[in-house]
C-alpha positions as CSV (number, residue, x, y, z in Angstrom):
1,X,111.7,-93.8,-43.8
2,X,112.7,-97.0,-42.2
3,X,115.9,-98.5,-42.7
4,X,116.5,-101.8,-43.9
5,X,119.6,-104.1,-42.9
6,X,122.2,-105.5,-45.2
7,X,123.6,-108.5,-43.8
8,X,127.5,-110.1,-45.1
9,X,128.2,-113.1,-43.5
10,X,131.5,-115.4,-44.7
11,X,132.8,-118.4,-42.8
12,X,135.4,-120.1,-44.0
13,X,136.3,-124.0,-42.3
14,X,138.5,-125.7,-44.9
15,X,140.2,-123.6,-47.1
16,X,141.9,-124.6,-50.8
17,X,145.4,-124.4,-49.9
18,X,147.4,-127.2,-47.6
19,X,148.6,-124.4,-46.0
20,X,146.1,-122.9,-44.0
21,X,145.0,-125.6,-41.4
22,X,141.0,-126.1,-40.8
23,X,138.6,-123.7,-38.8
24,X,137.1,-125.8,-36.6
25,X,133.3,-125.0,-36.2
26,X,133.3,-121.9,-38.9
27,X,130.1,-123.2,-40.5
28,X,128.1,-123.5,-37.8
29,X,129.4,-120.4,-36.7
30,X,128.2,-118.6,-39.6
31,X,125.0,-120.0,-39.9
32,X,124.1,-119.7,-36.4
33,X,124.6,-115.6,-36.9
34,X,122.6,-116.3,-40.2
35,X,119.6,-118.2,-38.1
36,X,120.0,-116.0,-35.2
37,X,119.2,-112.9,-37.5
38,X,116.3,-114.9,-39.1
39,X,114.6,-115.4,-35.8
40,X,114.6,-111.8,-35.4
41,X,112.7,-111.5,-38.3
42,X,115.0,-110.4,-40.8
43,X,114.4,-110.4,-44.7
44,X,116.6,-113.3,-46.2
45,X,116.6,-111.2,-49.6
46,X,118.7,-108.8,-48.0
47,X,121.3,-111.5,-46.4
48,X,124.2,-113.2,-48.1
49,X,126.3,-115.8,-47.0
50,X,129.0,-116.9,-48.2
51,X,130.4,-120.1,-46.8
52,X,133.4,-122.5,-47.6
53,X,133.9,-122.8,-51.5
54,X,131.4,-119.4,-52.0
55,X,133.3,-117.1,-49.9
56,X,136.4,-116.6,-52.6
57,X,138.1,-112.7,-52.2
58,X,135.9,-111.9,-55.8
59,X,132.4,-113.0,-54.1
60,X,133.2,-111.1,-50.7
61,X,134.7,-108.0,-52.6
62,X,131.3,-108.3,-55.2
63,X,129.4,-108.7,-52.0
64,X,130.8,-105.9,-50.0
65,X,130.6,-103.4,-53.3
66,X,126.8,-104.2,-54.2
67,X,126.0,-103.4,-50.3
68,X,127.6,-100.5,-50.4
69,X,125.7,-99.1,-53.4
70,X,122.7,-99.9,-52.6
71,X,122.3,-98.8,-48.7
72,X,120.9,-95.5,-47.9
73,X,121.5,-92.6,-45.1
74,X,119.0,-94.7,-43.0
75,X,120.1,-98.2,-43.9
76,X,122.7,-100.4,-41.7
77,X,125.0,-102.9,-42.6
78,X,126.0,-106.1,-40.4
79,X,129.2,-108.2,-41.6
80,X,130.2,-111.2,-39.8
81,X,133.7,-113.1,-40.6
82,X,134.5,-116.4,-39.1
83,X,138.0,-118.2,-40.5
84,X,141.8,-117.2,-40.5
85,X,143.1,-113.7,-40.3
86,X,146.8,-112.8,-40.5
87,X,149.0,-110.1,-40.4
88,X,151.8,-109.3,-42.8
89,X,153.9,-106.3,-43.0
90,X,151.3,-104.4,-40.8
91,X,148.6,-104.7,-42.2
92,X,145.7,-106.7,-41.3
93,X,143.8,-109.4,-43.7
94,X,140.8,-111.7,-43.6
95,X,141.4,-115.0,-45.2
96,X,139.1,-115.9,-48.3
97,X,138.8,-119.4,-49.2
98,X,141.1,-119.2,-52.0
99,X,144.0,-117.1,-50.3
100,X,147.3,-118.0,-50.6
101,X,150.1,-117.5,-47.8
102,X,152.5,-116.2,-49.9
103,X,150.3,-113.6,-52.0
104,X,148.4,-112.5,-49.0
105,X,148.6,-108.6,-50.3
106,X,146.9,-110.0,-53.3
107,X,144.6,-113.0,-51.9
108,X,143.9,-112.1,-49.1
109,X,141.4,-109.0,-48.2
110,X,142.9,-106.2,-46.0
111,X,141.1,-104.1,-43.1
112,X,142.3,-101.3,-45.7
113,X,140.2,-102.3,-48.8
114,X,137.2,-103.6,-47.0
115,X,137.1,-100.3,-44.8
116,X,137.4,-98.4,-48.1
117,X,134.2,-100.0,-50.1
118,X,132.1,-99.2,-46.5
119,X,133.6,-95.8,-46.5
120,X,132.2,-95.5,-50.0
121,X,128.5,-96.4,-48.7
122,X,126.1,-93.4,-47.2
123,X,124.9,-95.5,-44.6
124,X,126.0,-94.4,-40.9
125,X,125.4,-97.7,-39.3
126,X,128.0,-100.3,-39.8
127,X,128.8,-103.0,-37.4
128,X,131.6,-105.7,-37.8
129,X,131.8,-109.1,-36.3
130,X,135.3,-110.7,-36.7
131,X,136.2,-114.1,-35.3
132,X,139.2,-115.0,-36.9
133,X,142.9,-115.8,-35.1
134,X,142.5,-119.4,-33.1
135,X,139.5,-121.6,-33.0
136,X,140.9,-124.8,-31.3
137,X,142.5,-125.7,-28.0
138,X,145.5,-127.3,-29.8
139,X,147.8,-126.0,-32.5
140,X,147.6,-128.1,-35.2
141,X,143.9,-128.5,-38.1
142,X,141.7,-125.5,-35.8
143,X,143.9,-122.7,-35.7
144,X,142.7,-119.0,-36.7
145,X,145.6,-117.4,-38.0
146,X,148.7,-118.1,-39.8
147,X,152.5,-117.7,-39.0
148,X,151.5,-114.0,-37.8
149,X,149.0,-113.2,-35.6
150,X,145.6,-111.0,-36.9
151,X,146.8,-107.9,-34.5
152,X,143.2,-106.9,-32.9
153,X,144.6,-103.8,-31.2
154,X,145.2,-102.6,-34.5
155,X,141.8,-102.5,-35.5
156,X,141.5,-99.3,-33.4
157,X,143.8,-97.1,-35.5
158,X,142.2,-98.7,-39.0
159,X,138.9,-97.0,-38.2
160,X,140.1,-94.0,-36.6
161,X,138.4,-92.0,-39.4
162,X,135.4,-94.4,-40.1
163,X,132.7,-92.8,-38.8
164,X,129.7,-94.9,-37.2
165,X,131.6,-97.6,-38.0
166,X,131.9,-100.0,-35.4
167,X,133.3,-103.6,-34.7
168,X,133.8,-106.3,-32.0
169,X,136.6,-108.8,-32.5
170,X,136.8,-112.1,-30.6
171,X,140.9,-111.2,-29.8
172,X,143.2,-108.8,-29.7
173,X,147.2,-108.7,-30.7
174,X,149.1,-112.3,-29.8
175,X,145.9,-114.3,-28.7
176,X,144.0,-117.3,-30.2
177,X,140.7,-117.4,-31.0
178,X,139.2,-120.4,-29.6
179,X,136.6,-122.7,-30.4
180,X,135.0,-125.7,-28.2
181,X,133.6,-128.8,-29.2
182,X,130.7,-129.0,-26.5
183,X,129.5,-125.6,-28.0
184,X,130.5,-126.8,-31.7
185,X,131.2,-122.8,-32.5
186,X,134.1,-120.5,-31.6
187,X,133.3,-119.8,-27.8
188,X,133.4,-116.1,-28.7
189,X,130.8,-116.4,-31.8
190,X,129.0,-118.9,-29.4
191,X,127.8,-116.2,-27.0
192,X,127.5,-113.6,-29.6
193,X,124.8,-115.9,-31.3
194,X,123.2,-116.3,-27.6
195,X,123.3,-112.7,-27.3
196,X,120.7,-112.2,-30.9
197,X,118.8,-114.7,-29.4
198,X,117.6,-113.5,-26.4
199,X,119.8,-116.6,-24.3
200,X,122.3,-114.1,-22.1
201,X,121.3,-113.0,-18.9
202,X,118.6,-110.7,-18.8
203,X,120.6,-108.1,-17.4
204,X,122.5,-107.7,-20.7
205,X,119.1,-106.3,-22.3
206,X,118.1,-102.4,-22.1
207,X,114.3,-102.7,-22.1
208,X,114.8,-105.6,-24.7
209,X,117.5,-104.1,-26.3
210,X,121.2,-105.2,-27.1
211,X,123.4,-102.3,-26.5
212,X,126.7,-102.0,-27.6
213,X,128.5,-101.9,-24.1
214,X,127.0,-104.5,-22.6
215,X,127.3,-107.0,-25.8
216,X,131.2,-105.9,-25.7
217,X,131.0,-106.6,-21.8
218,X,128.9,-109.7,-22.6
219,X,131.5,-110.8,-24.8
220,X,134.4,-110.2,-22.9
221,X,133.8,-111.8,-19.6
222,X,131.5,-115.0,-20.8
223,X,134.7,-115.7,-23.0
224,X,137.0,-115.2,-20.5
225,X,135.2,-117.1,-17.8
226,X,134.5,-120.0,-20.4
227,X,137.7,-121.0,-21.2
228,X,139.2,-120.4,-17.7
229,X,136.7,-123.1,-16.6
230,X,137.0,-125.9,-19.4
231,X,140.4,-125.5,-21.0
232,X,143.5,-127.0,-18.6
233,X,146.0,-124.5,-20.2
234,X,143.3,-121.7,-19.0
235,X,144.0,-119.9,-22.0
236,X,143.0,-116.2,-22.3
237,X,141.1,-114.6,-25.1
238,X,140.3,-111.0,-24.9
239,X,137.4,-109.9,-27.1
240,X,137.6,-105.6,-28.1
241,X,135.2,-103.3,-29.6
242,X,136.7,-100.9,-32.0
243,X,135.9,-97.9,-34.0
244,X,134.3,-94.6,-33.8
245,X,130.7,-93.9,-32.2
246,X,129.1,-90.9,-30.6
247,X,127.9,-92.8,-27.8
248,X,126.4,-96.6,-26.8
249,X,123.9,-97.6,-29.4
250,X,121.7,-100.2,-30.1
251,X,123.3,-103.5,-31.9
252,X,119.7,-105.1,-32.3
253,X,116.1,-105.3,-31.4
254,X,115.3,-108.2,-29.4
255,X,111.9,-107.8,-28.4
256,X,110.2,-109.4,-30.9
257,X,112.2,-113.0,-29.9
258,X,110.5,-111.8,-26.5
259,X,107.3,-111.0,-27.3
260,X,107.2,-114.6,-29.2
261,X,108.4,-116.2,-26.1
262,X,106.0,-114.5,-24.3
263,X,103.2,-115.2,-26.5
264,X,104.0,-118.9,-26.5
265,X,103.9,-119.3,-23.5
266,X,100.6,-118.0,-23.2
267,X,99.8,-120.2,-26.5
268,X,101.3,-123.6,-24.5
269,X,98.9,-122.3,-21.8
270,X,95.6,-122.0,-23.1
271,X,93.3,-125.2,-22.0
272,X,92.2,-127.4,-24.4
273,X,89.2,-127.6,-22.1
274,X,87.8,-124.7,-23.7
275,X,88.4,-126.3,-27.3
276,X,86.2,-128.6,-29.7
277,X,87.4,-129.9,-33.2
278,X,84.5,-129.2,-35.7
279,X,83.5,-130.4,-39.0
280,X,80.0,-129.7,-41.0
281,X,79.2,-131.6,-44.4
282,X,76.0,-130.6,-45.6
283,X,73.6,-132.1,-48.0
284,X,70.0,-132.1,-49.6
285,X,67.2,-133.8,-47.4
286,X,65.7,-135.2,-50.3
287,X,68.8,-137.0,-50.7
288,X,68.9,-139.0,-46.9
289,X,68.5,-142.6,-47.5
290,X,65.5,-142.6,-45.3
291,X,63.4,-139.8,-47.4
292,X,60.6,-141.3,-49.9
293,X,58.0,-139.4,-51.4
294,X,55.6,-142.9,-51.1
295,X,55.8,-142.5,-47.9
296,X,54.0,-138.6,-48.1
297,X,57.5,-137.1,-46.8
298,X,57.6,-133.3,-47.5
299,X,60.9,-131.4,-47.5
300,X,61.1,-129.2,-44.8
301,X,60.0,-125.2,-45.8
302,X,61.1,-123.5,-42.3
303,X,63.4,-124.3,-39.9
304,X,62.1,-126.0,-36.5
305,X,62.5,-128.3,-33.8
306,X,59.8,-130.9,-35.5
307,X,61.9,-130.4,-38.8
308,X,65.1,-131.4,-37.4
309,X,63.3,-134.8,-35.7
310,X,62.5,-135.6,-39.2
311,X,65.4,-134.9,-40.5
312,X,67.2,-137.3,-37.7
313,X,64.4,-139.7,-38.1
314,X,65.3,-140.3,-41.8
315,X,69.1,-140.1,-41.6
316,X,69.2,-144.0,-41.8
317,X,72.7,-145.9,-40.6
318,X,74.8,-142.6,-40.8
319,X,75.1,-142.2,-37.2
320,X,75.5,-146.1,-36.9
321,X,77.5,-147.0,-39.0
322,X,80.6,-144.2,-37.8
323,X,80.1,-144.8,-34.4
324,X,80.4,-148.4,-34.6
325,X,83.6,-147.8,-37.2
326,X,85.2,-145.0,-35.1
327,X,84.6,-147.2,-31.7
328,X,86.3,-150.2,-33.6
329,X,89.6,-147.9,-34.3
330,X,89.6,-146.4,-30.9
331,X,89.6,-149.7,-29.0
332,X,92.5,-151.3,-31.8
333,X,94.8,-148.4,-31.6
334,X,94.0,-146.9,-28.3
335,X,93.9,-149.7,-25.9
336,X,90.8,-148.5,-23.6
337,X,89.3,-151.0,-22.1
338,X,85.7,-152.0,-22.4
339,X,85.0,-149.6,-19.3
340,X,87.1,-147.3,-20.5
341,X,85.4,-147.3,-24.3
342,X,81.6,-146.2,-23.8
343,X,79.6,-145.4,-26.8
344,X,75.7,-144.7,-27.9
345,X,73.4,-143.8,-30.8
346,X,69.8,-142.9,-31.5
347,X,68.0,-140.7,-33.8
348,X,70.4,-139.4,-35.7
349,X,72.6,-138.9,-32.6
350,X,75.6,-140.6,-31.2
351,X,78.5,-140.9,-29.3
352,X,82.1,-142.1,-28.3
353,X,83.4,-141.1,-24.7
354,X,86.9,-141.7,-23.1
355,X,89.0,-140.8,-20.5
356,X,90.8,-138.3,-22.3
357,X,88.2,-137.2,-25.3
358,X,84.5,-137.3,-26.1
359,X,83.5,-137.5,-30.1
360,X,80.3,-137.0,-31.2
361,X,78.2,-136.9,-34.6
362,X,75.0,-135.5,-34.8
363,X,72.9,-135.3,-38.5
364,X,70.4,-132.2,-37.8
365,X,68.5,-129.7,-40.1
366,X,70.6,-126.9,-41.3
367,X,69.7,-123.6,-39.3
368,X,70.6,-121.4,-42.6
369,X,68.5,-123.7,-45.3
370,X,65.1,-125.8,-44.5
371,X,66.0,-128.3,-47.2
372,X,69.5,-129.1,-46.0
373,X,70.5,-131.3,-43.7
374,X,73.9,-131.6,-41.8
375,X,76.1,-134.2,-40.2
376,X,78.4,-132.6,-37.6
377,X,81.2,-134.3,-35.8
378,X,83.4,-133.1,-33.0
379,X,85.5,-133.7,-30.6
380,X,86.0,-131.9,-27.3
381,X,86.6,-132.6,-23.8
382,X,90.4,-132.8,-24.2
383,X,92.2,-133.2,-20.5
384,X,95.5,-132.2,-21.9
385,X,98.2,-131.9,-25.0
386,X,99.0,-136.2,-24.6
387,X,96.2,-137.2,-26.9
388,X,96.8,-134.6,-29.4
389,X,100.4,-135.4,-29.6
390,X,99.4,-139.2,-29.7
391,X,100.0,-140.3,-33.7
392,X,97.9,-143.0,-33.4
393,X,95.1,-140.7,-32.1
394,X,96.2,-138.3,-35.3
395,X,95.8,-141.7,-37.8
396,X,92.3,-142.4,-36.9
397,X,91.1,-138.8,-37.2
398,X,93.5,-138.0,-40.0
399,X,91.9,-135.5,-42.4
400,X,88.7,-135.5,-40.1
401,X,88.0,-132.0,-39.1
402,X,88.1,-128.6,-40.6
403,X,87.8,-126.4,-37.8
404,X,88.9,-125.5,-34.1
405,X,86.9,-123.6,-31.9
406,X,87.3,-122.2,-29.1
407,X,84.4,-120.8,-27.0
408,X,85.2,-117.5,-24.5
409,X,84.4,-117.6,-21.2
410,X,82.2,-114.7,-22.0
411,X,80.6,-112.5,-24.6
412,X,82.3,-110.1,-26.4
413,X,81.8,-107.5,-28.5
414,X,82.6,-108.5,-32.6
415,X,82.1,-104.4,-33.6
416,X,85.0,-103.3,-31.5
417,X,87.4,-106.2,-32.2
418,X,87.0,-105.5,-35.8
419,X,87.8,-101.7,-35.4
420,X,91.1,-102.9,-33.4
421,X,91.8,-105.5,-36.3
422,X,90.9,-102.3,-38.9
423,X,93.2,-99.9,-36.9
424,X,95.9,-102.8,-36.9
425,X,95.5,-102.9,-40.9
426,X,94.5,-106.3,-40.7
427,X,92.3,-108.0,-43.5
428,X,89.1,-108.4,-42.0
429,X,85.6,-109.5,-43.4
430,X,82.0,-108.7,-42.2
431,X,78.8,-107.4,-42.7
432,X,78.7,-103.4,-41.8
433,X,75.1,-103.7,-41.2
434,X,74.9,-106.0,-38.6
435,X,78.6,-106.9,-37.8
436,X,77.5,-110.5,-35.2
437,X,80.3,-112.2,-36.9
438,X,83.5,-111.6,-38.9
439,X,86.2,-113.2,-40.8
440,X,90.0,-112.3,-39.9
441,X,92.8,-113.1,-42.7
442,X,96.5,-113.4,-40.6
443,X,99.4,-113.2,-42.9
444,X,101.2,-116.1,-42.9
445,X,98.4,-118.8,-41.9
446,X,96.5,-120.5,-44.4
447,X,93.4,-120.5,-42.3
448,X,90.8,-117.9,-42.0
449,X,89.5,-117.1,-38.0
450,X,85.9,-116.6,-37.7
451,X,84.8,-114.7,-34.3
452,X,81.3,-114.6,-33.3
453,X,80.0,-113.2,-29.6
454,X,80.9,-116.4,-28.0
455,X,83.4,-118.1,-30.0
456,X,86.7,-117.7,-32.1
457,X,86.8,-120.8,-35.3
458,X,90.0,-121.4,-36.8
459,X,88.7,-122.8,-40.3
460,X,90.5,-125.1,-42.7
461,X,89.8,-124.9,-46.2
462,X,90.5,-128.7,-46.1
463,X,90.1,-131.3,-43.8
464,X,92.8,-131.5,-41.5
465,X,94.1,-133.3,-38.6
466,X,93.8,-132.7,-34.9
467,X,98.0,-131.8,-34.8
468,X,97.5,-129.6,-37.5
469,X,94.3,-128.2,-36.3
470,X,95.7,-127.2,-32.6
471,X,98.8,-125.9,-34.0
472,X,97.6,-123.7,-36.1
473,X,95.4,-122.9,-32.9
474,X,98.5,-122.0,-31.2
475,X,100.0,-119.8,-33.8
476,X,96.7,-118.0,-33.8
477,X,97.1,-117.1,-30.2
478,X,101.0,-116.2,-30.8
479,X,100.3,-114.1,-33.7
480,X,97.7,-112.3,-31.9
481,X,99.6,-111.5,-28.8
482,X,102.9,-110.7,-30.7
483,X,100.5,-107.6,-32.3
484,X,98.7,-106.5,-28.6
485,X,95.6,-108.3,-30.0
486,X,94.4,-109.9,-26.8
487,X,91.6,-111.5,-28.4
488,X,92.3,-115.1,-26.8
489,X,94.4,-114.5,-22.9
């Protein structure tokens, strides 16, 4: 059985008593770690965080005791401490928001009693993320610790018997841990956030994985080199990795930040070229301004080429009437000039072409019913992502289409994408008889993807505009590559 992840993080910047100074940067230190697990795809049910005012010693102690219950064999547990830690009488505490300097036994939470509750959990994965000591480059409102320094080298001996417990602490004995205001974290916590994220040097990742000796070695000489370079007193933090382990072993997975990155960039790179935006309104024939019975007009009982004519030849002002209102936005909120701004209609046909974009509407006889007719519009012949992007461009066609498609540059075959969609336990739609087309259901997007032999349709259950209509576009092509569908590249 899979495992699932229990996440603790506190961070602690101002603190209720006068005598602890401020820990500059503890918030955004905590919810970077927060938003750096998040990207990694985490489940938020399973994470608490407890900053400022909500990280008292009960709501960390409740915290670390309900994680400990409920983890299994399999499970892991992540805890992540950014604010003061002290030392008094040898023994080692981090600072809740409400501890008090002069009851730190009893305010304060030791490595003793926290090691104690993990102990106390079956889980054989814990790792421990301290940042505590000295956040600032002057004494004074951003120090880390108190009168007595948070003794790192310590830490060592505390989990001596704690096994599979390990942690990685921004310090050791007499240092500060420091903090920068051009990072706006600790430095330390800064390039352990960089590190979930996939932003260290790709050298620190084992086929996409963070391993425990090279995030220790990570942490240790970024830090060091950091604040050689932009502090004048060239101060000198050492970060440490302490506890008991049988061997390296894997901090975290980061190959699914990769595989988005990598599937983005494909995304970013598809060409809109091969794109159109779609929508289809249908209605009765009988209904077209232009159809009277006086007049011995029949509605249509097959499909045909004649059929259709009629249909456009009794459509009336629909065609028009929308290019002559579409042309008249385009040329106020666009700017083309006449030669830029070319437009035509006839027969139930027209159209609206532009340097960057060509829209067209077209009212034709339905292909599925003889008595329906349909007025398409679309818009295709997109250069490039400017126009999309353009609000003003977004305004005119704002709730306009309900589709995207995109046509392949050649056929494939819709029986064997739906076995890779079935073996990929995907929610897929289609008719077993004759399977030309089918419908694809991804989580997350509110859109359905119809695929056909020449064409993949990204439909809208409501109108939509062009922004909304590429972007989901792109988060089709993401969500596709992220799962080895290569449906699109």
């Amino acid at each position: 059985m899979e495992g699932v992840t229990y996440f603790l993080i506190v961070a602690v910047e101002k603190y209720h008593s006068s005598d602890f100074t401020q820990v500059s940067y503890a918030q955004n230190d905590g919810n970077g770690i927060a938003e750096a697990y998040k990207e990694l795809g985490y489940d938020t049910t399973n994470m608490t965080l407890l900053l400022n005012d909500k990280a008292t010693r009960s709501s960390i102690f409740h915290a670390l005791e309900v994680m400990s219950e409920r983890t299994r064999e399999e499970d892991r547990i992540v805890i992540y401490f950014a604010g003061h830690g002290a030392n008094d009488a040898g023994m080692n505490y981090i600072l809740p928001v409400d501890a008090q300097i002069d009851r730190l036994p009893k305010t304060g939470i030791s490595m003793e009693s926290m090691l104690g509750i993990l102990n106390e959990s079956i889980s054989s994965r814990k790792i421990l993320f301290f940042d505590c000591c000295h956040s600032g480059f002057t004494a004074g409102n951003n120090v880390r610790d108190t009168t007595s320094a948070f003794k790192g080298d310590d830490l060592e001996y505390a989990f001596r018997t704690a096994e599979y417990c390990v942690g990685f602490a921004s310090c050791k004995s007499s240092q500060k841990s420091l903090s920068h205001k051009a990072l706006s974290h600790g430095v330390w916590s800064h390039f352990l956030i960089q590190s979930l994220k996939g932003e260290a040097a790709s050298g620190v990742y084992q086929d996409g994985y963070l391993m425990a000796g090279s995030l220790q070695k990570y942490l240790h000489d970024n830090t060091y080199e950091y604040l050689q370079k932009f502090t004048t007193e060239k101060k000198v933090q050492t970060p440490m990795q302490f506890g008991i382990t049988t061997g390296d072993f894997i901090v975290e997975n980061i190959n699914p930040i990769f595989d988005h990155r990598a599937a983005k960039k494909i995304a970013e790179s598809l060409s809109l070229e091969s794109i159109c935006l779609l929508r289809v309104v249908e209605g009765a024939i009988k209904n077209l301004k232009g159809f009277e019975k006086k007049k011995g007009h029949f509605i249509p009982d097959r499909v045909g080429s004649n059929q259709d004519q009629f249909v456009k030849s009794i459509s009336g002002d629909i065609v028009k009437n929308e290019i002559t209102e579409i042309s008249l936005a385009i040329k106020s909120k666009l700017k083309y000039t006449r030669k830029q701004l070319k437009s035509d209609f006839k027969d139930g046909y027209g159209w609206i072409e532009t340097p960057d974009f060509l829209y067209t509407v077209e009212v034709r006889q339905s292909n599925d019913d003889s008595t329906m007719y349909e007025i398409v519009r679309q818009i295709d012949n997109m250069e490039d992502d400017s126009m999309i992007n353009n609000p003003l461009f977004n305004e005119i066609f704002d709730n306009w289409f309900t589709s995207l498609r995109f046509e392949f540059d050649k056929h494939i075959d819709v029986g064997e994408w739906i076995d890779t969609f079935e073996e990929r336990g995907l929610e897929v739609k289609y008719n077993p008889v004759s399977p030309e087309t089918c419908t694809l259901s991804l989580p997350g997007l509110d859109t359905d993807i119809i695929i056909s032999v020449d064409s993949e349709d990204i439909f809208f259950t409501y109108p939509a505009s062009p922004i909304e209509l590429v972007t989901a576009y792109k988060k089709t092509a993401i969500y596709l590559e992220t799962s080895d569908i290569k449906l699109l590249s």
